[in-house]
MARNUVO-781500 format. One record per residue (C-alpha): residue in one letter; y, x, z. Coordinates in steps of 0.001 Angstrom, whole numbers, plus 524288, in hexadecimal, padded with zeros to 5 digits. Layout:
BEGIN
aYXZ ...
end
This chain:
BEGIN
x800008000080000 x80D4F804547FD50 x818058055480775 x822F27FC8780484 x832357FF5F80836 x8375A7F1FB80F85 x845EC7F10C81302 x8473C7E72581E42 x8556D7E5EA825F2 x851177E317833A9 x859517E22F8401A x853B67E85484D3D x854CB7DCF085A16 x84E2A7DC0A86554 x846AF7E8F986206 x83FAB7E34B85635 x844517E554847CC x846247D82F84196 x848A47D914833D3 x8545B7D08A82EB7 x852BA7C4FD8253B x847147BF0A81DAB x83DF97CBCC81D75 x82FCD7C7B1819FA x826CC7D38A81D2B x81A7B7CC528193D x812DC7D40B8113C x81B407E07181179 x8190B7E3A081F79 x80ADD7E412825D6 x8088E7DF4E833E9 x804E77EDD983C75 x8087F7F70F8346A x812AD8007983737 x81EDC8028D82D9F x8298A80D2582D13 x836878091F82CDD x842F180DB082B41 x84F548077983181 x85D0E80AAD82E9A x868B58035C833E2 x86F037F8BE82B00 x87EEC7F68D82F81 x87F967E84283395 x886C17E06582A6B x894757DC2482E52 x893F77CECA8350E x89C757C50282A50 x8A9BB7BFCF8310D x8AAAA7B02D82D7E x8BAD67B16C82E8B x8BBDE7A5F6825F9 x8B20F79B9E82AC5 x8B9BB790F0825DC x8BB89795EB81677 x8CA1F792E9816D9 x8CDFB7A06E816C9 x8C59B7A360809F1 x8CAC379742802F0 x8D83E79BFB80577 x8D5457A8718006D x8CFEB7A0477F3E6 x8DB7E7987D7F3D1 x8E338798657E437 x8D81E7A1E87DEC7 x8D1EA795597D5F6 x8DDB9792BD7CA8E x8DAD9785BD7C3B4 x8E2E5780357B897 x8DEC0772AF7BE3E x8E90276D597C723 x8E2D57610A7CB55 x8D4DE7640A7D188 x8D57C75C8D7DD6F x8DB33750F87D749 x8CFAD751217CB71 x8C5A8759BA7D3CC x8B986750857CEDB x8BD28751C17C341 x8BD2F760DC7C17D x8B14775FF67C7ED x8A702756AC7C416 x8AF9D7532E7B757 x8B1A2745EB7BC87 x8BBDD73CB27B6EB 
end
């Protein structure tokens, strides 16, 4: 049998690594047998700041970046839209 590289990202807690997401080692790993590995510290990703949990800051920011020609969408709105009369 040939040995086979496997890349896993796994997190260390309570003593035990756990390895992150949906891993399936069926059939790659065998119960008892001892593997070699090597581990290497991956920088955590930067947690993402929410500082607009509302939206109202990005649809300001989109605010007069759409030019139409067509002056009267909200009166005629169904009608630019489904092509209703």
């Amino acid at each position: 049998m040939t040995a086979t590289a496997l890349d896993v990202v796994v997190v260390f807690e309570d003593g035990v690594l756990k390895p992150e997401g949906n891993t399936r080692f069926a059939g790659v790993l065998q119960d008892s047998k001892r593997y070699k590995a090597h581990l290497e510290p991956v920088p955590a990703e930067a947690p993402v700041v929410n500082d607009d949990p509302t939206g109202w800051k990005t649809a300001r920011a989109l605010k007069g970046c759409i030019t139409s020609t067509v002056s009267d969408a909200a009166r005629n709105h169904d009608k630019y839209l489904y092509d209703a009369d």
